[in-house]
N, C-alpha and C positions, 0 to 999 in steps of 0.2 A: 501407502502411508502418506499421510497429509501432515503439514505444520503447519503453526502458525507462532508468531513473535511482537510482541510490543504493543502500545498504544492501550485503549482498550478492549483488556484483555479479555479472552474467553476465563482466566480464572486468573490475572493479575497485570498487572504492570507493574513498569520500575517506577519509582522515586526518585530524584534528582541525583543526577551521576556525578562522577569525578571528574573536574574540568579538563579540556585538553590543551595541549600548549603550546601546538601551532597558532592559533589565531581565535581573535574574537571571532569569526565566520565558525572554526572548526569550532570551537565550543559550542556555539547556539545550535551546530548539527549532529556535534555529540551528546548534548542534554536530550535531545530528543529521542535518541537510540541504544545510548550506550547499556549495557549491562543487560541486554533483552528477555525478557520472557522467552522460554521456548516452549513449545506446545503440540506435540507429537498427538494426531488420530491414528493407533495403529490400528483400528480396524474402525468398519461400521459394517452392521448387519441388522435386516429387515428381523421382527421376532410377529411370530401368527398370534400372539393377542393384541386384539384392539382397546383402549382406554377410551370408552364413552364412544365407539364408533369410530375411535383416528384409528387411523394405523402409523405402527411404534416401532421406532427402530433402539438399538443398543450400540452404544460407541464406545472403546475402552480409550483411554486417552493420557499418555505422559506427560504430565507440568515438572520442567526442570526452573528452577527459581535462584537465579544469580544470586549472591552474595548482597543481602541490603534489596533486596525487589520486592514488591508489594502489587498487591490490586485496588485501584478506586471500588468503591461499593457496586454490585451489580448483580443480577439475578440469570439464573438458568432457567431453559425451560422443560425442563424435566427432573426427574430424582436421579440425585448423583450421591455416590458410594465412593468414600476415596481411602486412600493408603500410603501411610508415610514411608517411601522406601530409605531414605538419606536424609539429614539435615532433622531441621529443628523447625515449624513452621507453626504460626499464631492463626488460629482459626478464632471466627466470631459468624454466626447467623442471627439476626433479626430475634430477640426476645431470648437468647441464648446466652453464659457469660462467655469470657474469653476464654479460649483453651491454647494451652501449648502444647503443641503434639510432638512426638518423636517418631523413630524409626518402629515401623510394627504396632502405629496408635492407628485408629480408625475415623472416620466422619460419615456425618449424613446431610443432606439438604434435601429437604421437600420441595417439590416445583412451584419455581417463579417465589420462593423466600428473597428478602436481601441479604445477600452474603455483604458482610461490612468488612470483613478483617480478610487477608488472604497475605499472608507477607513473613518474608525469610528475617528474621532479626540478626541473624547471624553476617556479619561485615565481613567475613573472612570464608566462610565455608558455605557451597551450593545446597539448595534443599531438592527432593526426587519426591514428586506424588503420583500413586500410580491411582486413576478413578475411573468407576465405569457409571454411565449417566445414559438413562432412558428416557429419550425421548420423541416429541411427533415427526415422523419420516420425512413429512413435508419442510423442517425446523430450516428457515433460510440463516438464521445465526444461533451459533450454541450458548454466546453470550446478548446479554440487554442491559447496556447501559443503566444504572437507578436512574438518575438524571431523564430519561426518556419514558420511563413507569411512571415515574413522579408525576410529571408533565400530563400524561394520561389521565391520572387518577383524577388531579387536580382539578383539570379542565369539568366546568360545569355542559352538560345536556345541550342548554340549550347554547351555547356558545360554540360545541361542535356541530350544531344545527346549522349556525350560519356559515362556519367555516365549508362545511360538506354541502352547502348551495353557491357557494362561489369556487366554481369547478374552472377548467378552462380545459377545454378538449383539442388536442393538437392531432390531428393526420401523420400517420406514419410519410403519407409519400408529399408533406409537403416540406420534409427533407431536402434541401438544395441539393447537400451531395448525393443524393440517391439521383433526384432528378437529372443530375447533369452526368450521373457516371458515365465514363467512357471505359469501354472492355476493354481498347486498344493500350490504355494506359496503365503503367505498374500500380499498384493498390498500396497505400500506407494504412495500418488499420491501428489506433490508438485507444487503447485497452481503457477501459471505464470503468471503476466502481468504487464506491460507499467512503467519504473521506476519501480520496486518489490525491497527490500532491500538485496543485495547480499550474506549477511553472513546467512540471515535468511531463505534463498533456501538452500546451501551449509549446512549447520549447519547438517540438517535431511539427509539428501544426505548420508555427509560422515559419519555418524551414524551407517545407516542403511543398507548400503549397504557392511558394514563390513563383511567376512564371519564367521563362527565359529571356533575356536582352530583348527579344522581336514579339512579345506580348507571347507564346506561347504555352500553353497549359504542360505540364511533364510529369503533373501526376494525381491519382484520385488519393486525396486524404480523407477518411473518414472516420469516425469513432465508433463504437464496438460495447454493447453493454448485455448484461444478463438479460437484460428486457426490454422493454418499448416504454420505458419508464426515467422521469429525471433524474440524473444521478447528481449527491453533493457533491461538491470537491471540499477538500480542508479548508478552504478559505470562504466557505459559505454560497459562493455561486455554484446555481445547480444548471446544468448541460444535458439536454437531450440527444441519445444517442440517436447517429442514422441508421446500426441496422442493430438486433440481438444476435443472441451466439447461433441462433436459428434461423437465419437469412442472411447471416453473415457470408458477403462472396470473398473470393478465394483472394488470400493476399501475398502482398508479395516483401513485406515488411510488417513484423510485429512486434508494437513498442508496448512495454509492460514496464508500468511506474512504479510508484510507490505509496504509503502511507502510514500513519503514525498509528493505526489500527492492524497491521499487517497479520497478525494471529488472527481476525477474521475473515481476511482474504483468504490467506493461505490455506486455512480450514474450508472452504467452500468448495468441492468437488468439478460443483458444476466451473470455476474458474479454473481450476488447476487443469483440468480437461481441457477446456479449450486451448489454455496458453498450451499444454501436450501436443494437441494434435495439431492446431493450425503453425508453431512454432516446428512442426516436424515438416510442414510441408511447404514454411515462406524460403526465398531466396537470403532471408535476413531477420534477428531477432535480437534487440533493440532493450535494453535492461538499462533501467536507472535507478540509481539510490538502492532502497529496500526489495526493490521489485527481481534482485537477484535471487531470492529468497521463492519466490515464484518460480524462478527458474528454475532453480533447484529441485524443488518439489515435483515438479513435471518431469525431469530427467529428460530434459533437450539439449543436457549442456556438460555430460558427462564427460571428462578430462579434457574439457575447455577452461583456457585464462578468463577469469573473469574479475571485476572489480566492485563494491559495492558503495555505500556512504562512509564519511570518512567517521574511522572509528570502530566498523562492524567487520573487516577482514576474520578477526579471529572468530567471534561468535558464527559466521558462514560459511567456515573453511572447516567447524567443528560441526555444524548441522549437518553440515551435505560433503565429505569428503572425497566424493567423489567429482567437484570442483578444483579447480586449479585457481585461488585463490591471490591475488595480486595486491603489492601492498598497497593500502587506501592512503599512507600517511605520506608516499610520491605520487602515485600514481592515479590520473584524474579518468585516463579513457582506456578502454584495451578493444581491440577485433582481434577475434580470434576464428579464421573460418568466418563463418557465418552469425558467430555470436559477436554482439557490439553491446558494451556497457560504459558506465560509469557511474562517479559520483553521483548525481541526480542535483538536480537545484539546478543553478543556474547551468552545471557544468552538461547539463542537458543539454543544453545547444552545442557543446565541443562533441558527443556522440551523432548531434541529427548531423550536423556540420561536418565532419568524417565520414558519414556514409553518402551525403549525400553528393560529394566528391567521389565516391567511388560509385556510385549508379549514375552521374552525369560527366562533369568535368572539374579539372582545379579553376577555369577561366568562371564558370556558372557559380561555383562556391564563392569565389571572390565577389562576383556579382553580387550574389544574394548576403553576404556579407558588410557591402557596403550597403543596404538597404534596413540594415538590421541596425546601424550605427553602434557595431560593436567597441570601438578606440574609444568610443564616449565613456562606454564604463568606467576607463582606468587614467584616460588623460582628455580632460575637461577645462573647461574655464565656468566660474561661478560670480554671480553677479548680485551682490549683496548689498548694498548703499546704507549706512546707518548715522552715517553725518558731511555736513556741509565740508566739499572738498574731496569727500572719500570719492574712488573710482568706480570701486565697486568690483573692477573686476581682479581676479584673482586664480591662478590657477594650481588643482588640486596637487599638482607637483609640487608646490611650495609649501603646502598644509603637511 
């Protein structure tokens, strides 16, 4: 069984959450997450007829819908059959009016319609849809963004002409990390895919890939993707992976992030497999933010403490209870064994920064600490001049 949670959905997202009351920080990271989408594959199976020559698979699939959760507009790519089991839930498809459905109503969606409405009205009570959706075997996502149809459609002929002649062809092996691997050296292997949270790749990156006081190299870091293809990150820079899940060598640390799409990670098999098996075989397995949620679904981290983004403890300790779930509202890092988490965001560098004292030393963390000008974060001096006389400087402890 596969899940997936939040962002855009395979059948919704949330709507702006309830604020938190730790801090402006904890808020901007609870709007982001709070009240998630849950989105359970409990099965998928190959079925012997073909539509127009593909070959079809059948997925049955539970959508639990937080209290107030909804989906931006977006399409399937197959005909999906759904079933109200709980709750009260506003359906709308493309040329259709709104309906309100209850427990024991029915739906239909013909393949690639746009679904517009998908959302719990209810502020106080969960909605349960149970739906089975046929679709092509090969389907890399159950959901498509409209926003990305649109764009498609939109686009004239001959303007994807010139876009499809200005290619640029990159070599698998002109990879530096691939080039320079050393066997002799432990492997960091930094998970890649689709919308991934950009600080919380970089975080372990520039950690690890520090050398020792005497210029010494201490370890291969490399990135890790489904394919020999660019991946986005959330903040719009896209990164070529060194190796796919198919040439991927043997590691000895694997860090698994996060994203505000995380119901499509999660749902991707070919993902959750690897984080399975490669996370069954490293010395170390490396969770940030959302990306505990991956863990989970792998089953690497059975009755291990782990810790998620802050705000998500309960929704992850109710998916996957077979975690040991730590509270998020103190608690920033946890190792447990071989499992190391946290918050995610910045607090990504307090997990790579913890392990990476425990596979070196406390004198090299320090090192590589004072290289990262971490004290800068939180006590600075800022220099600001805006009239004759002023000094300008000023330091943030006073502010």
């Amino acid at each position: 069984m596969t899940m997936w949670t939040t962002g855009v959905p395979a059948f919704g997202q949330t709507v702006p959450r309830e604020p938190a009351t730790a801090s402006k920080q904890t808020a901007v990271d609870q709007s982001n997450h709070r009240n998630m989408l849950v989105v359970k594959v409990l099965r998928t199976d190959p079925i012997t007829s073909d539509v127009d020559g593909i070959p079809m698979s059948t997925s049955l699939i539970e959508i639990s819908f937080a209290p107030g959760a909804s989906s931006p507009p977006h399409h399937h790519p197959g005909e999906v059959v759904g079933h109200v089991l709980e709750g009260t839930l506003e359906f709308k498809i493309k040329g259709q009016p709104l309906q309100t459905l209850h427990p024991g109503d029915t739906f239909f969606e013909p393949t690639m319609v746009l679904h517009e409405v998908a959302r719990n009205p209810d502020n106080k009570a969960p909605t349960r849809v149970l739906v089975t959706m046929v679709h092509p075997r090969n389907a890399k996502r159950l959901t498509i963004p409209a926003g990305e149809v649109k764009i498609a459609e939109n686009m004239p002929e001959t303007k994807t002409n010139v876009i499809a002649d200005q290619t640029c062809t990159i070599r698998v092996t002109d990879s530096v990390n691939r080039a320079s691997f050393d066997e002799s050296l432990p492997t960091i292997g930094v998970l890649l895919f689709d919308n991934v949270l950009m600080t919380e790749v970089t975080a372990p990156i520039d950690v690890f890939s520090k050398p020792s006081q005497d210029g010494k190299r201490l370890f291969n870091v490399v990135t890790v993707a489904s394919e020999h293809q660019p991946v986005p990150m959330e903040s719009g820079l896209r990164v070529l992976p060194d190796y796919s899940f198919d040439d991927c060598p043997d590691l000895n640390v694997l860090v698994v992030s996060s994203s505000y799409e995380m119901e499509t990670i999660v749902a991707s098999p070919d993902i959750v497999n690897f984080v399975r098996s490669q996370g069954a075989a490293t010395d170390f397995t490396m969770s940030n933010c959302a990306g505990a949620h991956l863990i989970g679904a792998s089953g690497i981290a059975e009755g291990k403490k782990i810790v998620t983004y802050i705000g998500g403890g309960e929704l992850l300790q109710k998916t996957y209870p077979g975690l040991s779930v730590q509270d998020d509202r103190h608690v920033s890092f946890v190792k447990d064994g071989k499992m190391i988490s946290s918050n995610g965001n910045l607090a990504s560098y307090i997990s790579a920064l913890e392990l990476l004292e425990v596979m070196t030393s406390k004198e090299h963390r320090t090192y590589v600490e004072s290289h990262l000008y971490l004290e800068r974060l939180q006590r600075y001096e800022r220099f600001d001049r805006h009239l004759p006389g002023d000094t300008g400087a000023e330091s943030n402890q006073d502010r």
